[in-house]
Structure formats: C-alpha cells, structure tokens
TILOTOR-317160 format. One record per residue: chain; x, y, z of N, C-alpha, C in turn. Coordinates in steps of 0.1 Angstrom, whole numbers, plus 5000, padded with zeros to 4 digits. Layout:
// TILOTOR-317160
  nufi  n_px  n_py  n_pz  ca_px  ca_py  ca_pz  c_px  c_py  c_pz
     A     X     Y     Z      X      Y      Z     X     Y     Z
...
END
This chain:
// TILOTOR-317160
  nufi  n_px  n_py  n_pz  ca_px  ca_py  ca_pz  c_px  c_py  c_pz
     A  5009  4988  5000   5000   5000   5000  5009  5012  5000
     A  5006  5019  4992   5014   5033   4992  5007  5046  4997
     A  5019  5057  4998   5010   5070   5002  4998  5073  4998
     A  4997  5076  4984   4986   5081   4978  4974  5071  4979
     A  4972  5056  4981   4964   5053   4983  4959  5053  4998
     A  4968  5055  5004   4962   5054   5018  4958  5069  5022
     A  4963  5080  5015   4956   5090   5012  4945  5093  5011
     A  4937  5087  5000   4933   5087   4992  4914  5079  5004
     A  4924  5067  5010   4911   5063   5019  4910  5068  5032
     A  4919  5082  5037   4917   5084   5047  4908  5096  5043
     A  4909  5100  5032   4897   5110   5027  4886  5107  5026
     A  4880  5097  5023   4870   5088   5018  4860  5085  5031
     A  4871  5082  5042   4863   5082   5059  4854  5094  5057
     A  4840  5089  5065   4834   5102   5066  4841  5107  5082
     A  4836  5117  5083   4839   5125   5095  4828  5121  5110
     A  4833  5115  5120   4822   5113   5129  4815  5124  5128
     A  4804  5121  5134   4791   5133   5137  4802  5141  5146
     A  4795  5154  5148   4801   5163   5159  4783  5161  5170
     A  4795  5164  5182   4782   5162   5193  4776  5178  5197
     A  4764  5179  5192   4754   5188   5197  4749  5192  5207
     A  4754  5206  5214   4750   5209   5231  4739  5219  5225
     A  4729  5221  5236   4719   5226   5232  4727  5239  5243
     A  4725  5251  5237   4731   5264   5246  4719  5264  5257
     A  4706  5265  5255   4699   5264   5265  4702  5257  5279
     A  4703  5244  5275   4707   5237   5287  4719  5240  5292
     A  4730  5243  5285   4740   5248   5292  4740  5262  5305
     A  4731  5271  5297   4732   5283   5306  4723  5280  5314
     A  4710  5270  5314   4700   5270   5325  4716  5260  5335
     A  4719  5250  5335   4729   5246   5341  4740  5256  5347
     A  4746  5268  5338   4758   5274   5345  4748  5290  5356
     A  4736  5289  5353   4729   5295   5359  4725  5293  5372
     A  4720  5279  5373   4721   5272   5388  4731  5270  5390
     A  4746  5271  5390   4757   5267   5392  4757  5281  5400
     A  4758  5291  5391   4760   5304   5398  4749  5310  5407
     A  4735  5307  5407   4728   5307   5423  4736  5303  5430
     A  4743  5289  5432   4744   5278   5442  4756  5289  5447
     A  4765  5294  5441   4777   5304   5443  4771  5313  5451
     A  4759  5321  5443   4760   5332   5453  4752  5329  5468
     A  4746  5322  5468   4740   5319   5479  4749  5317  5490
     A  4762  5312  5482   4773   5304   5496  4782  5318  5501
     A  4783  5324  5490   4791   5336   5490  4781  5347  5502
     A  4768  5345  5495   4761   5355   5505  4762  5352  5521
     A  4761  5337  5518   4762   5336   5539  4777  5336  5542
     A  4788  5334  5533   4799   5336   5539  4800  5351  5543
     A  4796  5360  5535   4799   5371   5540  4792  5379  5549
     A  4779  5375  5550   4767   5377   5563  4779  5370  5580
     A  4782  5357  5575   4794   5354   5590  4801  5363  5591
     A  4811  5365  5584   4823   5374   5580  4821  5390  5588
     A  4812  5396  5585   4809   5408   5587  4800  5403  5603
     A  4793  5393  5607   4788   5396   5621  4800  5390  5626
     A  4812  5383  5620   4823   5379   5629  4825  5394  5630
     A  4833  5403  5620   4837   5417   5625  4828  5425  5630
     A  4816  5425  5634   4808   5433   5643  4809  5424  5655
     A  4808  5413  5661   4811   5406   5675  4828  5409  5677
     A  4836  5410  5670   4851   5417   5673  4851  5433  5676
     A  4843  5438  5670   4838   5453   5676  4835  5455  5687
     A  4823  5446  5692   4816   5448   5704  4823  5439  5715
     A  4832  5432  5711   4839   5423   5723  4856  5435  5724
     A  4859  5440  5719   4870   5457   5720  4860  5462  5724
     A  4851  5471  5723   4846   5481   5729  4840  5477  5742
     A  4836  5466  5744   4830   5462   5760  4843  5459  5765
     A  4855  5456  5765   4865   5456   5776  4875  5464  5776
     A  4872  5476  5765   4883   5488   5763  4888  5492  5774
     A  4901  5491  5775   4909   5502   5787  4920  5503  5782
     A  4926  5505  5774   4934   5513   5764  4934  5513  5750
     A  4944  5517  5744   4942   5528   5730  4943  5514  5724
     A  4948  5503  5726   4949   5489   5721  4935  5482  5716
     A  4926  5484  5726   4915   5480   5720  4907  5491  5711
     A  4908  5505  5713   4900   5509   5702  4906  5506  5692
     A  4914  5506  5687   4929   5505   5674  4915  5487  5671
     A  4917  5481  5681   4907   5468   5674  4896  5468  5672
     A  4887  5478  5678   4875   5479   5671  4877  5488  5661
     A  4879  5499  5656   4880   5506   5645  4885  5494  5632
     A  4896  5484  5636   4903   5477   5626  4889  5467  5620
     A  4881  5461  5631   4873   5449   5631  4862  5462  5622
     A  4857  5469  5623   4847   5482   5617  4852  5483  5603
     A  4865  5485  5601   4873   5487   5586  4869  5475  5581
     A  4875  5460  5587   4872   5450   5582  4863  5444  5577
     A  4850  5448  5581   4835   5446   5580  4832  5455  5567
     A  4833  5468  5571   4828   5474   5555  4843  5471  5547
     A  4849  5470  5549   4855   5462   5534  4853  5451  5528
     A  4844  5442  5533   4833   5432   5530  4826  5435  5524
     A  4820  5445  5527   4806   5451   5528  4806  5459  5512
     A  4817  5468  5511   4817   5477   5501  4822  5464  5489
     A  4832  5457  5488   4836   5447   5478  4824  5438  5477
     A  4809  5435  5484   4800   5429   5482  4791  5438  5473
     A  4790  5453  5473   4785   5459   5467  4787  5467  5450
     A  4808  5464  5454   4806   5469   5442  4806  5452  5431
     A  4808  5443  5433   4805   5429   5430  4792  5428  5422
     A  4782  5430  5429   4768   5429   5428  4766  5433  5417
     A  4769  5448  5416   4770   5452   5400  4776  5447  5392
     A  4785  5437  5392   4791   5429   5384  4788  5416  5379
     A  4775  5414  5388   4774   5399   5385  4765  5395  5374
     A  4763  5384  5368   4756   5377   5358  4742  5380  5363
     A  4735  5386  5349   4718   5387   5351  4712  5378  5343
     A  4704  5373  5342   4692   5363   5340  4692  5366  5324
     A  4693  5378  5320   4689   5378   5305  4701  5384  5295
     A  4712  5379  5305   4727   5379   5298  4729  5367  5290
     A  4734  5369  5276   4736   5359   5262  4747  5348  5272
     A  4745  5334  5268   4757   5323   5273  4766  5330  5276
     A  4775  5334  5267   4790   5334   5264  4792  5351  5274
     A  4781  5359  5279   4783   5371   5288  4782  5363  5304
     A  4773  5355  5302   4768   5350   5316  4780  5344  5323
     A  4785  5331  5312   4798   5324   5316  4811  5333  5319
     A  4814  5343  5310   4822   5354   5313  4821  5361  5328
     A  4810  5360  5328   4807   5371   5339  4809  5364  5353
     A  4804  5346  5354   4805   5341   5367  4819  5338  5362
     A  4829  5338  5356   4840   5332   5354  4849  5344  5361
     A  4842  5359  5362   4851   5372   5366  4845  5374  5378
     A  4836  5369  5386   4833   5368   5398  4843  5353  5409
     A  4842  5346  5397   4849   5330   5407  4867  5333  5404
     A  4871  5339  5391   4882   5347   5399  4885  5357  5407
     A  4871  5364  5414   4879   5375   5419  4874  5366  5438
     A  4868  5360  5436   4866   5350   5451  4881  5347  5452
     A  4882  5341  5446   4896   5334   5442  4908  5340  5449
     A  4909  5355  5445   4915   5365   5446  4915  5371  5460
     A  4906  5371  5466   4903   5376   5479  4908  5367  5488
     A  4903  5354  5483   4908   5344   5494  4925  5342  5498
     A  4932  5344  5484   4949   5340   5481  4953  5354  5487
     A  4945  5364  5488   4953   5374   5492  4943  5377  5509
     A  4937  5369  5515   4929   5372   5530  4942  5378  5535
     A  4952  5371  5535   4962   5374   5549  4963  5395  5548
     A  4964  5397  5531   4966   5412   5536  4956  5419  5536
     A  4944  5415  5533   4931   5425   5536  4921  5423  5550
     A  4923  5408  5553   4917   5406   5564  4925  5402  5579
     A  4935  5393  5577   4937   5390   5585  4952  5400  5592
     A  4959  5401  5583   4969   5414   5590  4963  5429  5597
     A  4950  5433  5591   4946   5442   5597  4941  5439  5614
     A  4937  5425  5612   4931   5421   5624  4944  5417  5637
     A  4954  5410  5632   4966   5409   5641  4969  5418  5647
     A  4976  5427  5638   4979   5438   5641  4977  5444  5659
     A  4963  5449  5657   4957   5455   5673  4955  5442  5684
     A  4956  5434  5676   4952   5418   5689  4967  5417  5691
     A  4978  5417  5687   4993   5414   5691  4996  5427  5698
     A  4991  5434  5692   4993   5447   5702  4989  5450  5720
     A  4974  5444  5719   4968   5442   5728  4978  5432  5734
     A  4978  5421  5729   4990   5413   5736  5004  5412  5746
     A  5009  5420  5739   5020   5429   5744  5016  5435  5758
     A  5008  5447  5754   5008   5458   5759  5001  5452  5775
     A  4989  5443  5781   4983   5436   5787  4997  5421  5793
     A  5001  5423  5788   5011   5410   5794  5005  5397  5793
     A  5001  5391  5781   4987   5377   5784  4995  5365  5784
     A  5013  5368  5782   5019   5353   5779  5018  5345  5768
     A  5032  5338  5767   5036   5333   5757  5022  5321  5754
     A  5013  5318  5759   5006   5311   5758  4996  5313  5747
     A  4992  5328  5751   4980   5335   5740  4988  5338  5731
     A  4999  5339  5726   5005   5343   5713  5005  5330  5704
     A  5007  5318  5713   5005   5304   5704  4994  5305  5699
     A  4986  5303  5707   4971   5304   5702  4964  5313  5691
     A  4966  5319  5698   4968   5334   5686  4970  5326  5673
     A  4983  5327  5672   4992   5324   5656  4987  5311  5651
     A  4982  5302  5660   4975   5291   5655  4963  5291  5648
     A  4956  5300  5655   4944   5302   5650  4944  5312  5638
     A  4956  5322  5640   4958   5326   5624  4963  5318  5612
     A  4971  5309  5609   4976   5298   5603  4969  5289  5599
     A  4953  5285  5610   4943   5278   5605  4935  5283  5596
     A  4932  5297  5601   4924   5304   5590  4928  5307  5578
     A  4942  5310  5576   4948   5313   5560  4948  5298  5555
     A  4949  5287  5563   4952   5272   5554  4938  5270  5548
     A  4931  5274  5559   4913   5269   5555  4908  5279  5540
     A  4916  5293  5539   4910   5300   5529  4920  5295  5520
     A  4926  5292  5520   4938   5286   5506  4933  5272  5505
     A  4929  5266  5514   4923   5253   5511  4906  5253  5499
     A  4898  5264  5507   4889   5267   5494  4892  5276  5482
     A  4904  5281  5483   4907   5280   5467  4910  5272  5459
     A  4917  5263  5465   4924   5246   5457  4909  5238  5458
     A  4906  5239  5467   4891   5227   5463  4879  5232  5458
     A  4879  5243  5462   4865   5252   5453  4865  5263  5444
     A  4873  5268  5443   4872   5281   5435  4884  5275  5422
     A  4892  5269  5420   4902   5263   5410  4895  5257  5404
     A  4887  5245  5408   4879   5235   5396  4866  5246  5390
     A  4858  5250  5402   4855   5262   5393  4855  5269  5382
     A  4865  5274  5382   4873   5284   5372  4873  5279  5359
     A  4883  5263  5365   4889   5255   5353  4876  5249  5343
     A  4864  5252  5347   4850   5244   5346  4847  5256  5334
     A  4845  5267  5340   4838   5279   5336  4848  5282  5322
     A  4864  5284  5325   4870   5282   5316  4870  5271  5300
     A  4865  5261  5309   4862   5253   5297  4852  5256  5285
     A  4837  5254  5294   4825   5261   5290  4828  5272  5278
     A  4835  5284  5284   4836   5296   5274  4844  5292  5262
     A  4856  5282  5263   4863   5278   5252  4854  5272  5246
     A  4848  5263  5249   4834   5257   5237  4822  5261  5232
     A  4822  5278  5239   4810   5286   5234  4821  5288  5222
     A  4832  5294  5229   4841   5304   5218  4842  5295  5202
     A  4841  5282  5203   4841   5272   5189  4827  5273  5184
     A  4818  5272  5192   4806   5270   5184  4798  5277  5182
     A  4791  5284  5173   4784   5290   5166  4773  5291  5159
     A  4764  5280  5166   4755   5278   5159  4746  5285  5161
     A  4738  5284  5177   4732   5294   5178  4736  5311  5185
     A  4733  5319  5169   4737   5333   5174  4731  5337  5185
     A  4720  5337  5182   4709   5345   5196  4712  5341  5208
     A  4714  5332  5212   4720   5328   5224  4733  5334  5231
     A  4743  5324  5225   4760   5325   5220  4765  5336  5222
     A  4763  5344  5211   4771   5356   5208  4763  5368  5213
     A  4754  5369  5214   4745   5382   5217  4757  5391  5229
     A  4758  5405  5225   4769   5407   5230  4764  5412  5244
     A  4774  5413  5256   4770   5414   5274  4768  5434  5266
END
C-alpha cells in the first residue's frame, strides 16, 4: 500500500458526527451553578461581617486602652471592606437575560475574583486584624501562651482560605474556563452564544 492510496482512503472516511449541546441547557445549568455560588458567598459574608461586628463589640466592651479601640476601628474597617467589595461585585454579576457566552464570562470574573480575595485574605483581612490583637498582647502582658494560640488560629484560617481556593474556586474556574472555550468554537446558535453582554 502506498501514500497516495492510503491518502486517498483516509479522505474517503466520513467525518464522525460532531456532538450537539443545546446552549439552553447549558446556561440554564451554568445559571444554577451560579445561584448555588452566590447563595454560599452571600452567607459567607453575612458570618464574616457579624464575625467583625462581635470583634467590635467584644473591643469596645473591655476597652481600657488605645489597644482595644485600634481593634474595634480595625474589626469596623474589616467589615465594611466586606461590605463595600460585596456591593461593588453585585454590580458585576451575571443577570438572567445575559447571552451564554456574557453570563459564563461574567461568573467566570466573579469565581476569579473570590479566588483573589481568598489567596490574598492574609493582607486585607487578617493582618489588619493581628495587628491591634498582638498589640493588645504585648501591651496587657497575656503570655507566651496567647501568642500560640493566637498564631494558630491565624495559620488555620489562612490554610482553610487557601484550602477553598484549591478545592472550590480552581475547579471552578477551570470548569467555567472550559464552558467559554466551547462557546468560543461554536456557533450555531447566534441569539443565544454571541449576543453581546
């Protein structure tokens, strides 16, 4: 058998079918995907923010130096910096009568910016919070005991927020990521697909 005939019969093969996704089912799919998100996200940050208002009100009920207001003002910063990044977010998120390929974009630029917040907690959340509690520390004399503690319980919380980036917000991504690359190839239906955000 030579080139040209075997050429010749690999042309001849028809072409498997290509498999057909209906865009509907996909965005009703990446739609409940993205409720299921914001719902988690909403009560994370409903804790989050009554954790920094019970940090407020546990500084201000035992204040007797400049150490604890320094921690309630920090735990008050902390909370509306929650609070403001949940609002300007909101404006950013995927609406109901956004085209596939806007919708998938759009939870794909919300699940990286979770993403983002969590790999970087240590300097928006939790250094602001150290800070006035090591201070307090010091200044109060509480022993090498509460500094363990302390630093332990800081170390768990950054492992736990780096832990739900690696198990929840990465496959995520890599999911959402995929999705868009297979809107980006197919073309069938415009009105859905492409309709621009």
């Amino acid at each position: 058998m030579n080139f040209e005939s075997l050429q010749q019969r690999w042309q001849q093969q028809e072409t498997p079918p290509q498999a057909k996704v209906d865009a509907t089912l996909v965005l009703q799919e990446v739609r409940r995907n993205q409720h299921t998100l914001e719902v988690a996200l909403f009560w994370r940050d409903f804790r989050e923010t009554g954790a920094a208002l019970l940090v407020t009100i546990i500084f201000l009920s035992r204040a007797r130096d400049w150490t604890d207001y320094l921690g309630a003002v920090t735990a008050v910063g902390v909370g509306t910096c929650i609070l403001v990044d949940r609002m300007m977010q909101r404006k950013k998120r995927p609406v109901q009568s956004d085209s596939l390929r806007c919708f998938v974009q759009r939870s794909l630029d919300q699940v990286r910016h979770q993403s983002w917040l969590l790999r970087n907690v240590l300097w928006w959340y939790m250094l602001p919070l150290t800070m006035p509690i090591l201070s307090s520390l010091v200044v109060h004399d509480h022993g090498l005991t509460s500094w363990i503690v302390f630093m332990l319980v800081m170390v768990f919380v950054y492992w736990l927020n780096q832990k739900a980036v690696r198990d929840c917000f990465v496959p995520m991504e890599q999911e959402l990521e995929l999705v868009l690359a297979g809107i980006e190839e197919a073309s069938e239906d415009e009105s859905v697909i492409t309709k621009p955000c």
